[in-house]
C-alpha distance (Angstrom), angle and dihedral (degrees) to the residues before:
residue distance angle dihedral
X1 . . .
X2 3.80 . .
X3 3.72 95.2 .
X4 3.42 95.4 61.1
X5 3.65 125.9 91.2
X6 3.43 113.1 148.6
X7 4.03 144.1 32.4
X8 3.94 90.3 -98.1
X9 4.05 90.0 57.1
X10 3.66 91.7 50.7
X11 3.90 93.1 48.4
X12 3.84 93.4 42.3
X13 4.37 82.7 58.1
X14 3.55 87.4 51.1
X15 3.75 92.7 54.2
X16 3.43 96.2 51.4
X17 4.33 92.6 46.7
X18 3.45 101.7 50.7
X19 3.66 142.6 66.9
X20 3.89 111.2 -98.6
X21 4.15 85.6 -118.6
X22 3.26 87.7 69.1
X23 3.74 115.1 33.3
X24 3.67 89.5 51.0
X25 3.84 82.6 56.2
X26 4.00 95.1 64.2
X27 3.58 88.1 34.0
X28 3.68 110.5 42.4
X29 3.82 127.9 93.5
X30 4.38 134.1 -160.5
X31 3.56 118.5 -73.4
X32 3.70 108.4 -48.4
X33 4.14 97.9 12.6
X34 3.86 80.3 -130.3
X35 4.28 81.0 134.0
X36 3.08 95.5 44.6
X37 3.67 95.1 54.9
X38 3.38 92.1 45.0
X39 3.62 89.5 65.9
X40 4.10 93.1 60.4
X41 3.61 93.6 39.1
X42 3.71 110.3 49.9
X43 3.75 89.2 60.8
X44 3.51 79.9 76.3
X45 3.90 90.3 66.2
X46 3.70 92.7 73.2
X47 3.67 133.9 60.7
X48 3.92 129.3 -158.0
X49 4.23 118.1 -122.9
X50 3.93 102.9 -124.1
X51 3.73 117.6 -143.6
X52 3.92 129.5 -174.6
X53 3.84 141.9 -138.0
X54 3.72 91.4 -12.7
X55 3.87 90.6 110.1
X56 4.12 125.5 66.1
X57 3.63 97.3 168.3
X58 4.32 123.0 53.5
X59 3.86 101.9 -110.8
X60 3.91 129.2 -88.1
X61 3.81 108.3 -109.6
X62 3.68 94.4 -157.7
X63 3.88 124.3 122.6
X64 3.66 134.2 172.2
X65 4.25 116.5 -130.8
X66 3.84 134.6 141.3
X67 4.18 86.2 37.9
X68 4.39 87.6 -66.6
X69 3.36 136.9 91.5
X70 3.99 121.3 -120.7
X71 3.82 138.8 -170.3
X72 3.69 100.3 -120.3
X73 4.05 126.0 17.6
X74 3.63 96.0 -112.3
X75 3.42 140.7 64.6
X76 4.36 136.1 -177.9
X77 3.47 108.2 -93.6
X78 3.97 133.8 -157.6
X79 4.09 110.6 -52.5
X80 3.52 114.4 161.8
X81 3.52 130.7 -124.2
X82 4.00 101.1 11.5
X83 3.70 89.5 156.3
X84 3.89 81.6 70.4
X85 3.69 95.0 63.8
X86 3.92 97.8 35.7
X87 3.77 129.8 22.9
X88 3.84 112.2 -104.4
X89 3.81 73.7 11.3
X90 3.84 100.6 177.6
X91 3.82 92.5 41.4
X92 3.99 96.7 56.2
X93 3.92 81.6 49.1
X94 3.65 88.1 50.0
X95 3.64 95.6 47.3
X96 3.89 92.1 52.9
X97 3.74 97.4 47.4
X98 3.93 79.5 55.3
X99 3.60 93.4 53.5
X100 3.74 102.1 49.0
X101 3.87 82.6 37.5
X102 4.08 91.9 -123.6
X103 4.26 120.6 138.1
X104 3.80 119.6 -100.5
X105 3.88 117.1 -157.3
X106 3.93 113.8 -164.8
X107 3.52 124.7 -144.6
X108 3.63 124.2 -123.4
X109 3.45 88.0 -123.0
X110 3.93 95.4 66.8
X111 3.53 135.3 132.7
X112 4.07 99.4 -141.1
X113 4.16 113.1 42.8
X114 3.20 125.7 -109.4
X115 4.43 78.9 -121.3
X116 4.04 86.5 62.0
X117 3.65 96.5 43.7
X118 3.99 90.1 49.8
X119 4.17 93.7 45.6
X120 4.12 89.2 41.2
X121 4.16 106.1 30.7
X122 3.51 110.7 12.5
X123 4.13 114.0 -179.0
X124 3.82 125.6 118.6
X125 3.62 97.0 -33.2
X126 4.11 122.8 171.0
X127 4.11 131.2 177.3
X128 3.66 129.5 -133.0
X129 3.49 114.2 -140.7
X130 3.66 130.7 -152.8
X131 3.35 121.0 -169.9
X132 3.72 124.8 -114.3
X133 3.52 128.4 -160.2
X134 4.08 95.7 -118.8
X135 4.28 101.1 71.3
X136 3.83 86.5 -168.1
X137 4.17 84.5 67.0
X138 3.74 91.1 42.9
X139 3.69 92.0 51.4
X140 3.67 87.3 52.5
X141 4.00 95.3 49.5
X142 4.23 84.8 49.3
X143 3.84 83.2 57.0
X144 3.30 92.5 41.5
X145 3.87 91.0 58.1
X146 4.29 89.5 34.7
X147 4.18 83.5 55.1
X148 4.32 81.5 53.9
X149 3.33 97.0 52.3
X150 3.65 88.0 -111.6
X151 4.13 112.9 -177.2
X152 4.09 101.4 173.5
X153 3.87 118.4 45.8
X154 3.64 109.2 178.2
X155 3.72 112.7 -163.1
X156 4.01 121.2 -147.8
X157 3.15 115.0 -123.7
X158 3.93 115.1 175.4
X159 3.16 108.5 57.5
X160 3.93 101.7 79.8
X161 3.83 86.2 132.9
X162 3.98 119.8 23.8
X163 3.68 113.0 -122.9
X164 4.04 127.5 -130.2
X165 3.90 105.1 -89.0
X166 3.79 91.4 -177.2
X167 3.82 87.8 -162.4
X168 3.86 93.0 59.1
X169 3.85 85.9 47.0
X170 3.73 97.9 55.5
X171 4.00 87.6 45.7
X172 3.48 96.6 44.7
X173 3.66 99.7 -122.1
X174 4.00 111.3 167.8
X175 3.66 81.5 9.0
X176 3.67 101.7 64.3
X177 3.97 116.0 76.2
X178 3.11 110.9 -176.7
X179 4.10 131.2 7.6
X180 4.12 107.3 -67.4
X181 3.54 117.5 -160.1
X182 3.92 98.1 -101.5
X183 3.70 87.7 46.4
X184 4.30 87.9 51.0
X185 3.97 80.4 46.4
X186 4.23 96.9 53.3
X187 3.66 88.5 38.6
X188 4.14 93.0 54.1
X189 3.74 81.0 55.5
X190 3.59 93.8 79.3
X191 3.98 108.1 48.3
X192 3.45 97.1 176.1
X193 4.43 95.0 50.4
X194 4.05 80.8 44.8
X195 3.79 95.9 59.6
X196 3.76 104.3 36.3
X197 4.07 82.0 52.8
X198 3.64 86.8 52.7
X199 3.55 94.7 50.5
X200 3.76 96.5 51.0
X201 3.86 91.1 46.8
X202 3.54 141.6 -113.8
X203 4.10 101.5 -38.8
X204 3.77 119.1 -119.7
X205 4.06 132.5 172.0
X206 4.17 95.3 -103.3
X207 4.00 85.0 -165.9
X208 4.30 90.6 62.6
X209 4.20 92.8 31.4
X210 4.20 82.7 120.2
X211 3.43 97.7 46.5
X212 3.44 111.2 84.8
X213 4.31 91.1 -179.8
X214 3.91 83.8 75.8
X215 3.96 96.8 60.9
X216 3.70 125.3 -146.1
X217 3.47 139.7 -54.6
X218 3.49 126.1 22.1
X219 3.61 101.9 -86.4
X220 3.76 91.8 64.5
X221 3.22 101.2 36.7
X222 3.97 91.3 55.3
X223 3.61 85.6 59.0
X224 3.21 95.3 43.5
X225 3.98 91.7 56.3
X226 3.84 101.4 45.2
X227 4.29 80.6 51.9
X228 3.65 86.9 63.0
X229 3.81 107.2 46.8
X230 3.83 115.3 122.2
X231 3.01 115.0 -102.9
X232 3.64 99.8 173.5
X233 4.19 82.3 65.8
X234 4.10 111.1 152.6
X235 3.92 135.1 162.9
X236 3.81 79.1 -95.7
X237 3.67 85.7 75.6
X238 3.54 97.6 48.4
X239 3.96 88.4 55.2
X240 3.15 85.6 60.8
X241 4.39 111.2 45.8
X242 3.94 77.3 46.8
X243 4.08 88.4 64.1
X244 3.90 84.6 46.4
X245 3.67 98.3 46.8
X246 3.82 119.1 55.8
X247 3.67 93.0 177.1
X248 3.95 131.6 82.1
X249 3.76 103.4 -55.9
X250 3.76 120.7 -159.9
X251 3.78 124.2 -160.4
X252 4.09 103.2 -147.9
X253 4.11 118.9 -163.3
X254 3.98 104.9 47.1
X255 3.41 123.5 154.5
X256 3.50 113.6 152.3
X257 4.26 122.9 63.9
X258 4.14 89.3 -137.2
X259 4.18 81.1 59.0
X260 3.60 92.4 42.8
X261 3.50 90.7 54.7
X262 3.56 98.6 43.9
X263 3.72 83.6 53.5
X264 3.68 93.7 55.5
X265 3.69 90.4 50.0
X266 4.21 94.5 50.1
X267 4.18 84.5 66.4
X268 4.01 92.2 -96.9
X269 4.08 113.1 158.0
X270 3.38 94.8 -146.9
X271 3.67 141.8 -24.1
X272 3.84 137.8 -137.9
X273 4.06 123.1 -124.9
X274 3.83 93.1 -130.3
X275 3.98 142.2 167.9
X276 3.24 95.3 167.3
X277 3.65 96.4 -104.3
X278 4.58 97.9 -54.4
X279 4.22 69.3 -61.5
X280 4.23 101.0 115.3
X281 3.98 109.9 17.7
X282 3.72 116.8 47.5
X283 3.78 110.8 -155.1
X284 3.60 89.7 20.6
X285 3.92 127.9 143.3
X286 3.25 118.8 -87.1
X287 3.50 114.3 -122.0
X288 3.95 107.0 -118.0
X289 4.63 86.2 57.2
X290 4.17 86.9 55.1
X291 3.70 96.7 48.3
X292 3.45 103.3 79.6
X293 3.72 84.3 50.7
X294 3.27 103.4 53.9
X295 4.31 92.1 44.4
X296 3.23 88.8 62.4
X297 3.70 100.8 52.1
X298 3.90 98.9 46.6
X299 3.76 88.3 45.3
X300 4.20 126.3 -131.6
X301 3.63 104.3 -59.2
X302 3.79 103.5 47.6
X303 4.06 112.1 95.2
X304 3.56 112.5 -119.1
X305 4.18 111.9 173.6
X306 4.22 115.4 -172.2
X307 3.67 123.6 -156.0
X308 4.29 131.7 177.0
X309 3.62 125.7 88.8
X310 4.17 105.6 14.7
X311 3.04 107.6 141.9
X312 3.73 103.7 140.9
X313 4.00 132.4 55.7
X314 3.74 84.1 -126.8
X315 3.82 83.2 53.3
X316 3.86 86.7 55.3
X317 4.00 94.6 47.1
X318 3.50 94.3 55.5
X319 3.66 96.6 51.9
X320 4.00 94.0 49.1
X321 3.91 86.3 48.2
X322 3.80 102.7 48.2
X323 4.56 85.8 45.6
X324 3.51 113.8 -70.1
X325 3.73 118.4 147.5
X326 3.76 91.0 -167.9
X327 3.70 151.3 -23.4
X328 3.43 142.8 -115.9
X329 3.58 127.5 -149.7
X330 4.02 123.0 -149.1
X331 4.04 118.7 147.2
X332 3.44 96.8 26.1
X333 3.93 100.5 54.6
X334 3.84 94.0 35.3
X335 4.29 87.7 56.4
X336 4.21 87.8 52.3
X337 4.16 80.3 50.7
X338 3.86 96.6 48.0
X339 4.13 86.6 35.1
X340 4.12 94.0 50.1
X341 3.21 117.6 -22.7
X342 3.61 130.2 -124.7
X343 4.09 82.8 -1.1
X344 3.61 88.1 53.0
X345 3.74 94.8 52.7
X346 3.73 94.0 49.5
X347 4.07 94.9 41.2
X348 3.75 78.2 54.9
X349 3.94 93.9 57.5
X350 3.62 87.7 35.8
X351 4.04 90.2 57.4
X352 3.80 98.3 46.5
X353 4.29 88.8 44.5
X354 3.48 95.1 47.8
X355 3.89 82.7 48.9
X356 3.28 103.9 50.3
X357 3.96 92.5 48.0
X358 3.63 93.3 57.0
X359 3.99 84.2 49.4
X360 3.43 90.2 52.2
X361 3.62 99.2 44.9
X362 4.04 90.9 51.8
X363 3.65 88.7 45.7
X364 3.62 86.7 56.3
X365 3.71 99.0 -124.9
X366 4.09 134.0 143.7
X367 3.86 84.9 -143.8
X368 3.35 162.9 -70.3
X369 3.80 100.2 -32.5
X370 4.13 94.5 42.5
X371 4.19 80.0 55.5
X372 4.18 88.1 45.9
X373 3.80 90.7 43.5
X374 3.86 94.3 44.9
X375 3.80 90.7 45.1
X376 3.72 114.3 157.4
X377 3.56 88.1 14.6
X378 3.73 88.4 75.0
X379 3.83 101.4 43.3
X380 3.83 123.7 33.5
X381 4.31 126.3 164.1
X382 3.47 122.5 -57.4
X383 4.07 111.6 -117.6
């Protein structure tokens, strides 16, 4: 993948493999996108303090988050349906989280389970939960992940209602059961996404394979799945996963310090600064403007992890600066999967940690944790 160099590149590739059903999918935001513009654009609200010949050495990426240490300050986070864009989708992702030693949360809403990827891949693997109206089935997924030796669940929690994403209406995704001609027709468009689907077999949720109420293949299913999200979702409910789950528990969608804190006082570990991508809450925050926010009301020590719209290393640095324990990657890993594949996802790791070291370096920083220590010393509002 020599002529790729950036995020942008490897998203541009993905385009131009996949079926428009599903690239809008990763790509597309709520109504108007205004969120998830947001989320690129208020990065620009910030600017980095650059210091000189202070640093011999380029800077150690490690950080510490979830109670562990890791190699490199973020790590691929729950997308759903990667074996969509890839054959054996969530496994190649798997296998290149491995290999650049980074954790890889799967998403309920998944074609492998997170059983196969534990049995095939191994590595620091973690599930996303969302909740589903039936608590016998939930109970089974926690099992599912206890059986995986599964120590971070992270529980979605804005999605109680599923937003318009007008591009998934106009393709039919969630709609769509079963393969229509003119969906047969876009798909025949792109040969090469056609056969390595082919080769990997007909796709299927793994996680609903004994539950004949969610149909067959994947397209139904999906539906199926988003049609049975609860919606009547409270803190109540979170009481209650956290006397199911004796492990680190992670509430995932926050944006707002009063529900960070409320978070922090229902037992969570840590919580994720989420709007789902720009893909729930039109007009929304981004999530880079609430951080600040939110650090300061859970204090210090608590972990609190951000994800939507990084797509730079100076996108990374200014996150770590302004409080963030850790980061999780979505769009930007799954286009490196659609674009190539387990190559793709670790050119995209490669990208933002090559990045983030030349950041560093110019920043004059040893690391990571002198950046995290410094904090706002480092980063202050752009003019």
């Amino acid at each position: 993948m020599k002529q790729v160099v950036n995020i942008e590149d490897l998203r541009l590739l993905a385009k131009r493999r996949l079926p428009k059903i599903f690239f809008d999918y990763i790509d597309g935001g709520a109504f108007s996108e205004t969120t998830a513009g947001r989320n690129r654009s208020d990065f620009s609200q910030w600017c980095l303090t650059q210091r000189v010949l202070r640093q011999k050495d380029m800077p150690d990426l490690s950080c510490d988050y979830l109670g562990s240490a890791h190699a490199l300050p973020f790590m691929l986070g729950p997308v759903g349906f990667l074996g969509l864009y890839r054959g054996r989708g969530e496994i190649l992702a798997a296998e290149a989280a491995k290999a650049k030693s980074v954790p890889l949360c799967l998403s309920t809403f998944s074609i492998a389970s997170i059983g196969t990827l534990h049995k095939e891949v191994g590595g620091d693997l973690q599930f996303q939960l969302y909740m589903d109206r039936d608590k016998s089935f939930v109970e089974d997924l926690l099992q599912s992940a206890i059986d995986a030796d599964i120590d971070v669940l992270y529980l979605t929690v804005d999605t109680s209602v599923t937003s318009v994403r007008e591009k998934d209406v106009r393709n039919g995704f969630r709609a769509v059961t079963r393969i229509t001609p003119a969906l047969a027709f876009s798909m025949i468009q792109r040969p090469a996404w056609c056969l390595d689907i082919l080769r990997a077999g007909s796709p299927n949720v793994e996680a609903v394979a004994n539950y004949p109420e969610f149909g067959r293949g994947a397209l139904e299913q999906a539906s199926n799945l988003s049609g049975r999200l609860d919606a009547s979702l409270t803190w109540d409910d979170v009481k209650w996963l956290r006397s199911k789950w004796k492990k680190r528990l992670v509430i995932k969608g926050i944006l707002s310090p009063l529900d960070a804190k409320i978070a922090q006082d229902c037992g969570a570990d840590a919580i994720v600064i989420s709007n789902h991508g720009g893909r729930q809450l039109d007009f929304a925050s981004s999530t880079i403007a609430i951080l600040p926010s939110v650090r300061e009301a859970v204090g210090p020590e608590f972990c609190v992890l951000i994800d939507c719209g990084f797509r730079r290393g100076s996108d990374l640095a200014i996150a770590l600066a302004l409080g963030a324990s850790g980061i999780l990657l979505g769009r930007a890993y799954a286009f490196g999967l659609a674009a190539g594949g387990r190559a793709g996802v670790e050119k995209a790791i490669d990208i933002l940690s090559v990045e983030l070291s030349i950041t560093l370096k110019l920043m004059g920083l040893s690391g990571v944790k002198e950046l995290q220590a410094l904090g706002t010393e480092c980063v202050s509002p752009s003019v």
